[in-house]
ZATOR-435625 format. One record per atom (N, C-alpha, C): residue number from 0; atom name; x, y, z. Coordinates in nm, 4 decimals. Last residue first. Layout:
N
{nr:NUM&atom:CA&x:X&y:Y&z:Z}
...
END
This chain:
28
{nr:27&atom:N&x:6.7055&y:10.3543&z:3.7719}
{nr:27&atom:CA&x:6.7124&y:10.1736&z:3.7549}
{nr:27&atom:C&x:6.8161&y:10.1420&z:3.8560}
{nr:26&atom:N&x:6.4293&y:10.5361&z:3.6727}
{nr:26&atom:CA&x:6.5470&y:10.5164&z:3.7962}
{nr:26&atom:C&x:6.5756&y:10.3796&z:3.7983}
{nr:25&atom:N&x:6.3659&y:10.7384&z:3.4404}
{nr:25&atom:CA&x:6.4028&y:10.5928&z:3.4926}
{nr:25&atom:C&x:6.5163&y:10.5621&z:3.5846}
{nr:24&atom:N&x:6.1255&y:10.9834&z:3.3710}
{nr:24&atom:CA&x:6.2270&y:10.9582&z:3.3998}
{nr:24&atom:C&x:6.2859&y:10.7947&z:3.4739}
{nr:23&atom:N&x:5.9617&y:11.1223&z:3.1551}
{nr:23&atom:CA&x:5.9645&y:11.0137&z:3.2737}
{nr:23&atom:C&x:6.1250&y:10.9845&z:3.2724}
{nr:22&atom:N&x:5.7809&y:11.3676&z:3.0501}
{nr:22&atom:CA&x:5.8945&y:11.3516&z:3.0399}
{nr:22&atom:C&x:5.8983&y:11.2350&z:3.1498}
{nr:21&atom:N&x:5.5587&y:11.5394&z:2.7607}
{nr:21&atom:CA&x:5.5702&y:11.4653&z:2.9505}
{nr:21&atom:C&x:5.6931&y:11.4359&z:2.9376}
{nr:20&atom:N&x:5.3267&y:11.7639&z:2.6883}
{nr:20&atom:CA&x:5.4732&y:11.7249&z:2.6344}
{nr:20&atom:C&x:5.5211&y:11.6328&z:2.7944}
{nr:19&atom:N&x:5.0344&y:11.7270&z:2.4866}
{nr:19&atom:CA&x:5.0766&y:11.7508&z:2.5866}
{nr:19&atom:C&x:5.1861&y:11.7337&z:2.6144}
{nr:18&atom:N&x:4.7875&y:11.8905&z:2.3026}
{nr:18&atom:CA&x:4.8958&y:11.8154&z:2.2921}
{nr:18&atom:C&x:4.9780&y:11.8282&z:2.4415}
{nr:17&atom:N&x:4.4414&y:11.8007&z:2.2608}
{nr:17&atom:CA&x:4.5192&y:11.8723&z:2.3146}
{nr:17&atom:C&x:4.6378&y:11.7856&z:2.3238}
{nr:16&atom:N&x:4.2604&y:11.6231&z:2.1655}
{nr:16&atom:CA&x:4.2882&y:11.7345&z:2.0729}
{nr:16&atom:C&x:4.4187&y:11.8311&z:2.0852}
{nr:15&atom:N&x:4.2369&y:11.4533&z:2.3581}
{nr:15&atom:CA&x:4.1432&y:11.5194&z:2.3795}
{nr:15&atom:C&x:4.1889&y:11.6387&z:2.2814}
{nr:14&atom:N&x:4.6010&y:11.4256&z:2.3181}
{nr:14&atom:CA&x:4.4539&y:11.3813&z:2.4268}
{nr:14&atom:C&x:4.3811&y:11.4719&z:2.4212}
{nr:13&atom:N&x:4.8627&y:11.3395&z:2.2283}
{nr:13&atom:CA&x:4.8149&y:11.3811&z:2.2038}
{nr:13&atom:C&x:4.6318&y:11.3505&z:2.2521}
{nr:12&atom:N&x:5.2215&y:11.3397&z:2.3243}
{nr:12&atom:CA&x:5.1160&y:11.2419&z:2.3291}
{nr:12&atom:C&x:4.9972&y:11.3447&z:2.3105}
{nr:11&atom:N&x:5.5879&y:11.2973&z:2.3698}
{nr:11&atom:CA&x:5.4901&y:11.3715&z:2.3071}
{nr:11&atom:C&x:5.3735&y:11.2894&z:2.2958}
{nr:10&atom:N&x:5.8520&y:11.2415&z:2.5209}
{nr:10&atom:CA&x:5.7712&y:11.1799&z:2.4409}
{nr:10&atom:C&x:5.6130&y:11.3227&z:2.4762}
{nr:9&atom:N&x:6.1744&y:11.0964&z:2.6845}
{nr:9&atom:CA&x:6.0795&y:11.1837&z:2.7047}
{nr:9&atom:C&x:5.9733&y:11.1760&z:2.5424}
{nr:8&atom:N&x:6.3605&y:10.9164&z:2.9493}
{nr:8&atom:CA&x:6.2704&y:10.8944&z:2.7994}
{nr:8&atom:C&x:6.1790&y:11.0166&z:2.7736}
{nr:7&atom:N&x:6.6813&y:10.9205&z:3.0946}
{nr:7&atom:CA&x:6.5587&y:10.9881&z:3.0824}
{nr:7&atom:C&x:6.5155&y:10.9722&z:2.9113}
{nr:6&atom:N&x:6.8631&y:10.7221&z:3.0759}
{nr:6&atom:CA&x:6.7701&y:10.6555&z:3.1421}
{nr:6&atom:C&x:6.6663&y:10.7716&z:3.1359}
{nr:5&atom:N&x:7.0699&y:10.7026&z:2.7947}
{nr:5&atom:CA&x:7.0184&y:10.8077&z:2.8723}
{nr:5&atom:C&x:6.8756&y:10.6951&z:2.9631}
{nr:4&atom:N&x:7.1706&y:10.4824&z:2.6812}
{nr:4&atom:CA&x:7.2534&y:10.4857&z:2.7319}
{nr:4&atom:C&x:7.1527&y:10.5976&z:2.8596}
{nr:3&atom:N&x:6.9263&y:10.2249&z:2.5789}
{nr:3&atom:CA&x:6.9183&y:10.3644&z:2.5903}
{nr:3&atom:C&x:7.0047&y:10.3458&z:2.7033}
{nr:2&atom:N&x:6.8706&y:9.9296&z:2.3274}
{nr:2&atom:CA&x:6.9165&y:9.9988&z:2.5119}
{nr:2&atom:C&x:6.9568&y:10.1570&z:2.4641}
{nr:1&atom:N&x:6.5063&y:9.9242&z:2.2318}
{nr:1&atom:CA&x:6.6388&y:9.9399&z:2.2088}
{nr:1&atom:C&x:6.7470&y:9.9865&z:2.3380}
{nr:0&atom:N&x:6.2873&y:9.6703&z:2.2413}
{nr:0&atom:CA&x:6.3244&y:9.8071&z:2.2809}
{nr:0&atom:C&x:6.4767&y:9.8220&z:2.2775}
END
């Protein structure tokens, strides 16, 4: 995994046909 200066990862995922947009955030 590559280092990420931004600790927020956000990402696209696709379930049940339906697309859904999430966002996580990393508290380190």
């Amino acid at each position: 995994m590559a280092a990420i200066s931004s600790k927020k990862l956000s990402f696209r995922t696709t379930y049940k046909g339906e697309e859904f947009a999430s966002e996580i955030v990393f508290d380190i």
